[in-house]
C-alpha positions as a Markdown table, in Angstrom:
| # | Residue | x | y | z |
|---|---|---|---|---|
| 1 | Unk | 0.0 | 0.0 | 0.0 |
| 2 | Unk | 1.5 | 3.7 | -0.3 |
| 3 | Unk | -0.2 | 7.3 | -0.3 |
| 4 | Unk | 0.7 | 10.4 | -2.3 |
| 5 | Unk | 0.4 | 13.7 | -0.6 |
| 6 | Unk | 1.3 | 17.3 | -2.8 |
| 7 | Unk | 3.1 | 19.4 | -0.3 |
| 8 | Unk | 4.0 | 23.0 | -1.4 |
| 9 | Unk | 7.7 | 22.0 | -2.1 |
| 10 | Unk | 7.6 | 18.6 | -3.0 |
| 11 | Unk | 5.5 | 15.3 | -3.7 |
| 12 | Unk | 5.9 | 12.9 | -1.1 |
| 13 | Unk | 5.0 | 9.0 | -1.4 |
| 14 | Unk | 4.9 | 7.1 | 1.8 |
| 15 | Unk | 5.2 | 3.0 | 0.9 |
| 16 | Unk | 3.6 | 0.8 | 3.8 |
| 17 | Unk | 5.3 | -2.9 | 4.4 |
| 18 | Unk | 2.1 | -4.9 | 4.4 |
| 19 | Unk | 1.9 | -8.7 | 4.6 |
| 20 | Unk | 3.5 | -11.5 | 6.6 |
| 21 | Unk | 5.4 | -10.6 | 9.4 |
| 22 | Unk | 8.1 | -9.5 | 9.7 |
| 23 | Unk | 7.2 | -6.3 | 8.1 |
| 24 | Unk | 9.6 | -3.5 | 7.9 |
| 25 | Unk | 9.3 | 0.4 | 8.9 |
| 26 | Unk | 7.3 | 2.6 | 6.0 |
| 27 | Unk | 9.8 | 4.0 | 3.4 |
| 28 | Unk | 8.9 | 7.9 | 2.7 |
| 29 | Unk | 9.6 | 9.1 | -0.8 |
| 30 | Unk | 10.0 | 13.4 | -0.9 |
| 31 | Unk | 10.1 | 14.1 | -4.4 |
| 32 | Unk | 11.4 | 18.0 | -5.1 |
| 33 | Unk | 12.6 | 20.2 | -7.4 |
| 34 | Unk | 16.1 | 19.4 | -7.5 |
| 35 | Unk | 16.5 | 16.0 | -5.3 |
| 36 | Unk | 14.9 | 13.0 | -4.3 |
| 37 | Unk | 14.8 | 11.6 | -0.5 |
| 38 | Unk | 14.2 | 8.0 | 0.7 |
| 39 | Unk | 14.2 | 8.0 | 4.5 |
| 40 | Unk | 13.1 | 5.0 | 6.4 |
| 41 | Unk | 13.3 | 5.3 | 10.6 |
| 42 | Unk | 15.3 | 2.4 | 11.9 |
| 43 | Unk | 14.3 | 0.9 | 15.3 |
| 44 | Unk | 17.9 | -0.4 | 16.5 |
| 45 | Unk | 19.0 | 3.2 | 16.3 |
| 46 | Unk | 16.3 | 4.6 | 17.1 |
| 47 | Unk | 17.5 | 7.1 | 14.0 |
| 48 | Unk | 15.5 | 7.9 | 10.6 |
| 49 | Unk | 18.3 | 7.2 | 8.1 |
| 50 | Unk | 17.9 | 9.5 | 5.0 |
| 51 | Unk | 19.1 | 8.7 | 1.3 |
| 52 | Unk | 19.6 | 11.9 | -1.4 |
| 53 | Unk | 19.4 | 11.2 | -4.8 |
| 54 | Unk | 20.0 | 13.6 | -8.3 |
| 55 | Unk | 17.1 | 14.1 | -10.4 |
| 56 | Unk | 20.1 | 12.4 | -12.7 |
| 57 | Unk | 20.5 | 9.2 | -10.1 |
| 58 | Unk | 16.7 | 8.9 | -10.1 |
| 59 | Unk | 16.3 | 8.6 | -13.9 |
| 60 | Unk | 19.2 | 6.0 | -13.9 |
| 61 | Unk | 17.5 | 3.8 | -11.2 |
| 62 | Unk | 14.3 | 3.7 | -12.9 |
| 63 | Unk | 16.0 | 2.9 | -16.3 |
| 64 | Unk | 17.8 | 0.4 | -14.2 |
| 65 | Unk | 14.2 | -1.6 | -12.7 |
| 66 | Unk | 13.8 | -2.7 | -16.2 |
| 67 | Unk | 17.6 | -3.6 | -17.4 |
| 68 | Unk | 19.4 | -6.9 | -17.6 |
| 69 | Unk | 22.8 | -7.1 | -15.6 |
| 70 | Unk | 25.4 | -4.9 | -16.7 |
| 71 | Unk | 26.7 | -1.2 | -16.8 |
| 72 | Unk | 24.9 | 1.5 | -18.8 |
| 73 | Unk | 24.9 | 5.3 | -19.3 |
| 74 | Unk | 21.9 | 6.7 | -20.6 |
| 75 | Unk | 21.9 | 9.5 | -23.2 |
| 76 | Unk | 20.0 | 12.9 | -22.5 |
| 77 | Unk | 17.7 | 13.5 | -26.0 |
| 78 | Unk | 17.9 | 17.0 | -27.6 |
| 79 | Unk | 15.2 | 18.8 | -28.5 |
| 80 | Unk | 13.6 | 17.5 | -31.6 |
| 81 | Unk | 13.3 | 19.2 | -34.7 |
């Protein structure tokens, strides 16, 4: 399951674990302008750890969901005449 809220500087996904125990902590996607963040609190810690991605990074790893093993670089398209 997951939700997507529209806050004033950024989209923000929250993915809930649901399912057969054990389930893990909710992951909470912030989508903005010029970054993505993936933070996900972690009970041993008692910390929420938080992952920053490029705009750049995030187009590679969803190129990358639907890729077979090996290494890529994908090529920005001009604009079209």
């Amino acid at each position: 399951m997951f939700s997507i809220e529209h806050e004033f500087d950024s989209t923000v996904i929250t993915l809930v674990d649901e399912g057969s125990t054990p389930l893990t902590e909710d992951v909470v996607i912030n989508a903005f302008e010029e970054c993505i963040t993936v933070e996900q609190y972690d009970a041993r810690t008692d910390q929420t750890l938080r992952i920053t991605l490029s705009i750049s990074q995030m187009h590679d790893l969803a190129a990358a969901l639907n890729l077979p093993e090996g290494v890529y670089s994908l090529q920005k398209s001009g604009p079209k005449s």
